[in-house]
C-alpha positions as CSV (number, residue, x, y, z in Angstrom):
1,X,39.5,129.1,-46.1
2,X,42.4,126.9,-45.5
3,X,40.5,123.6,-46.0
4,X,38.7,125.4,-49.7
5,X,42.2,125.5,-50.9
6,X,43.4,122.4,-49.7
7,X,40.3,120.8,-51.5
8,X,41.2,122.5,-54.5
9,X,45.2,121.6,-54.6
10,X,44.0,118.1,-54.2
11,X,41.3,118.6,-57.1
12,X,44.4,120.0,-59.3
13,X,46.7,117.0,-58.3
14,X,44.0,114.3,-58.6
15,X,43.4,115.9,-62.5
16,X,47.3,116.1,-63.1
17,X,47.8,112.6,-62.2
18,X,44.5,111.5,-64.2
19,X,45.8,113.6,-67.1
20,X,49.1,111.8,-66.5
21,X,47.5,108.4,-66.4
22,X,45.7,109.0,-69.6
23,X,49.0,110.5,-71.6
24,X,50.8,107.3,-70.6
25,X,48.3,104.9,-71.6
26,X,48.0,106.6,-74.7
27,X,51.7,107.4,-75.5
28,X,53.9,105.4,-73.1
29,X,57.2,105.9,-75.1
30,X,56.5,109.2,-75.4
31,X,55.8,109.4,-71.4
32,X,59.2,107.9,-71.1
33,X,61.2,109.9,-73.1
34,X,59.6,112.9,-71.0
35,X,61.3,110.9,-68.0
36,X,64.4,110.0,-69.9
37,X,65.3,113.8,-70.5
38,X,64.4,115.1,-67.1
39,X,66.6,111.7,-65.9
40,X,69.7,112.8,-68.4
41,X,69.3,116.6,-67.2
42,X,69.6,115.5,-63.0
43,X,72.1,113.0,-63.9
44,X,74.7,115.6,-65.8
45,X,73.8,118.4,-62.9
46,X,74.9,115.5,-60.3
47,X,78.5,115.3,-62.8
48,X,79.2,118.7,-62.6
49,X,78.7,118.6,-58.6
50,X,81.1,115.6,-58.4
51,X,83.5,117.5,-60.6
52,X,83.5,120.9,-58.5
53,X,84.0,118.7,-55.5
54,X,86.6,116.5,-56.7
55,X,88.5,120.0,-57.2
56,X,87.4,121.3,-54.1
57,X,89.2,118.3,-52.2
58,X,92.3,118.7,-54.3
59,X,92.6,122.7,-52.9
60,X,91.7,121.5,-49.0
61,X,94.4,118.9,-49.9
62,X,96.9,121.4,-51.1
63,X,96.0,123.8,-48.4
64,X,96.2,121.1,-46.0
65,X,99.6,119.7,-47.0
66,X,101.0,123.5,-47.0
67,X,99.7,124.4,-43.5
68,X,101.6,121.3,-42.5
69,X,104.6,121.6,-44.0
70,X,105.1,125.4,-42.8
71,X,103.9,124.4,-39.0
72,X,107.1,121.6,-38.8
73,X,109.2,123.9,-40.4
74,X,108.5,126.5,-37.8
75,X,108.5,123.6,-35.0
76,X,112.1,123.3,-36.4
77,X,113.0,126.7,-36.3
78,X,111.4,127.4,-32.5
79,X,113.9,124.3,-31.4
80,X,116.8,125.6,-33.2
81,X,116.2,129.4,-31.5
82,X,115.8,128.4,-28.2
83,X,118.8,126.4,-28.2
84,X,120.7,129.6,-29.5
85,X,119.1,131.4,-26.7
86,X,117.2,134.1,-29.4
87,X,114.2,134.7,-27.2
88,X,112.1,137.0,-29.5
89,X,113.1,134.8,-32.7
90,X,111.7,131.4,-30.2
91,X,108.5,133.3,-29.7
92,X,107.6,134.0,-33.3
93,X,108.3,131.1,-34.5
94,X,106.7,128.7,-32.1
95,X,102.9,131.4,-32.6
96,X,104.0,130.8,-36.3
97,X,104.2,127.2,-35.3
98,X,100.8,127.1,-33.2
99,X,98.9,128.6,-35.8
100,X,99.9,126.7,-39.0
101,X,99.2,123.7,-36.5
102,X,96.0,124.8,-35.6
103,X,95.0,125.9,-39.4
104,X,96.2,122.2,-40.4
105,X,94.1,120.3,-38.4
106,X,91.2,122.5,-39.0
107,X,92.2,121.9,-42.9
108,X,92.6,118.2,-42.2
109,X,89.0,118.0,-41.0
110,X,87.6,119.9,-43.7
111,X,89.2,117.5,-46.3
112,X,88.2,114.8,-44.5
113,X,84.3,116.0,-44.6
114,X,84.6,116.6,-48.4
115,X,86.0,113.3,-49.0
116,X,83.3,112.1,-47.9
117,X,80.7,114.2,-49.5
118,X,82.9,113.5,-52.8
119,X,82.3,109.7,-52.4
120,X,78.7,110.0,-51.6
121,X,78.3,112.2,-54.7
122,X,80.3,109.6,-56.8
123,X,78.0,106.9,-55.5
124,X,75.0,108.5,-56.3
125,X,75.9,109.7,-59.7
126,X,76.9,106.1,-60.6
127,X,73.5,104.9,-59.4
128,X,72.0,107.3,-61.6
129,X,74.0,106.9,-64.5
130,X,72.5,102.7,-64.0
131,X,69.0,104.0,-63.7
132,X,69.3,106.1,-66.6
133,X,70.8,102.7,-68.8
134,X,68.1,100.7,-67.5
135,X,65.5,103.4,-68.6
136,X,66.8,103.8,-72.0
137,X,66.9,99.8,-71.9
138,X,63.2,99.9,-70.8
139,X,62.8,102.2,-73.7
140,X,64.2,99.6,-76.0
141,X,61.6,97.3,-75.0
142,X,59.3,99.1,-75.2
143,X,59.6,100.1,-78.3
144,X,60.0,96.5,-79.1
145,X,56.5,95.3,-78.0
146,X,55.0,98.5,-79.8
147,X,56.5,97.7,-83.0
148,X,55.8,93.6,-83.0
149,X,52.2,94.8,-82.0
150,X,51.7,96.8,-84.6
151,X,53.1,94.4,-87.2
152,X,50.7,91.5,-85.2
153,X,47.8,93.9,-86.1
154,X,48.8,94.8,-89.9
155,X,49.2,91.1,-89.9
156,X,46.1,90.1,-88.6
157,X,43.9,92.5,-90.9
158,X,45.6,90.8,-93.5
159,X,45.1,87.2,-92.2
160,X,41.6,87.3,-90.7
161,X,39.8,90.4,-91.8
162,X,37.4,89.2,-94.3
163,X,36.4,93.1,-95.0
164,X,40.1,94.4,-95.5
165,X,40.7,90.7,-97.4
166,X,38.2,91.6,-99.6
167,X,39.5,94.8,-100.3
168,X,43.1,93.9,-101.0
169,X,41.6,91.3,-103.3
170,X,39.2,93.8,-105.4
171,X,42.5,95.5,-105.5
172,X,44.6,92.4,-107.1
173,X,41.6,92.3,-109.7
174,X,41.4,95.6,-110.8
175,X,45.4,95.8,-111.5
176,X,45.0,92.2,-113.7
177,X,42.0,93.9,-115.2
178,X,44.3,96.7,-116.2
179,X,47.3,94.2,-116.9
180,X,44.9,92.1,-119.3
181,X,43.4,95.8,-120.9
182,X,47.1,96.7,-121.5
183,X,48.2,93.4,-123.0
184,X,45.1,93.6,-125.5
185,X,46.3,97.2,-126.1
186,X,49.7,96.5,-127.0
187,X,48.7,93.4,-129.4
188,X,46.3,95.1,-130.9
189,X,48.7,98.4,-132.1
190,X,51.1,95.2,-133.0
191,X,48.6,93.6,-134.8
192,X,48.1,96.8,-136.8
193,X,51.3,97.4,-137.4
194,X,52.1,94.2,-138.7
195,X,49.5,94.1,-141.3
196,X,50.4,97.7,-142.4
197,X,53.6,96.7,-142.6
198,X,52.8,93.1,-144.4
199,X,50.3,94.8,-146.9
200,X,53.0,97.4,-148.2
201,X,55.3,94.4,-148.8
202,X,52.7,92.5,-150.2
203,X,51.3,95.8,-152.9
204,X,55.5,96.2,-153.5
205,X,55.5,92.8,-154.8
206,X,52.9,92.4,-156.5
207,X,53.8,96.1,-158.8
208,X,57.3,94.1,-159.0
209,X,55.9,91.3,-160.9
210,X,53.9,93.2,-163.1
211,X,56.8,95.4,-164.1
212,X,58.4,92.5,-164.6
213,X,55.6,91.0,-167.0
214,X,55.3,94.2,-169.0
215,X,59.0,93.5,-169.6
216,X,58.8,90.2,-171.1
217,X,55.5,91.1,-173.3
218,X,57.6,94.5,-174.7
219,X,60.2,91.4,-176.2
């Protein structure tokens, strides 16, 4: 039973990866855009972590430099009690003393522990951060070749495809067929105008000189 669904987790896998393979060849930007989000999303979790331990160091700091402070004080103040001979006032404060000791070293170590795990966090987010610019860089690239490819292609349709040269060429014809139709068009409604307009002068000149003639004979 064991080994059945081992064979069929590694038939899964094997057709994730192959489906994978195929969406990349097809769609590489697109592929690494999926990568760039996922890459943006682990890199800003990784900047929150640094941030809650950067102020986790400065409490075990704080803490640490209190506990220190207190346990000299009460160093001080065991000294100055068993000079004055004040037994009970001694013994308090030298337990005081012990325990804020033991609490600052114990603080100490702590900080020293996060330190560390603050710099290791800082060094991996910065690493991070550089992957992520050189993906988007990558991406750039990319996106580059895809779009001097494409304009190679359009190019070379243009340039050496005697089918889509043809094409663009019946094209050019049919619009100077249309240009010529349209100039003949336009010269021939001027044409007509013109006469219509040159007849009308011609008819009022001609009833202007016989007006004028009918004049002269009535003398």
């Amino acid at each position: 039973m064991t080994n059945i669904f081992t064979r069929i987790k590694e038939v899964i896998i094997a057709d994730l990866n192959e489906t994978l393979h195929q969406k990349e060849k097809q769609n590489p930007i697109g592929l690494l855009n999926q990568y760039l989000r996922q890459c943006e999303q682990e890199t800003e979790k990784v900047g929150k972590l640094v941030e809650r331990q950067s102020h986790l160091k400065d409490e075990f700091t704080r803490e640490y430099i209190q506990a220190k402070e207190v346990a000299e004080k009460r160093k001080y103040q065991a000294e100055i009690a068993s000079k004055a001979g004040e037994t009970e006032l001694y013994q308090f404060a030298a337990a005081e003393q012990q325990q804020y000791s033991e609490r600052a070293q114990r603080l100490n170590a702590s900080l020293a522990q996060v330190t560390e795990q603050l710099r290791e966090l800082v060094r991996k987010h910065e690493e991070m951060k550089q992957k992520l610019k050189d993906m988007h860089l990558r991406r750039m690239e990319l996106m580059g070749r895809e779009n001097a490819t494409r304009a190679n292609i359009g190019m070379n349709k243009v340039l050496e495809s005697d089918t889509y040269s043809n094409q663009s060429y019946s094209k050019f014809k049919d619009i100077e067929s249309y240009l010529d139709r349209l100039e003949q068009k336009v010269n021939s409604t001027f044409c007509r105008s013109t006469i219509d307009e040159r007849v009308a002068q011609l008819e009022k000149e001609m009833n202007s000189q016989e007006s004028h003639s009918l004049n002269l004979i009535k003398e």
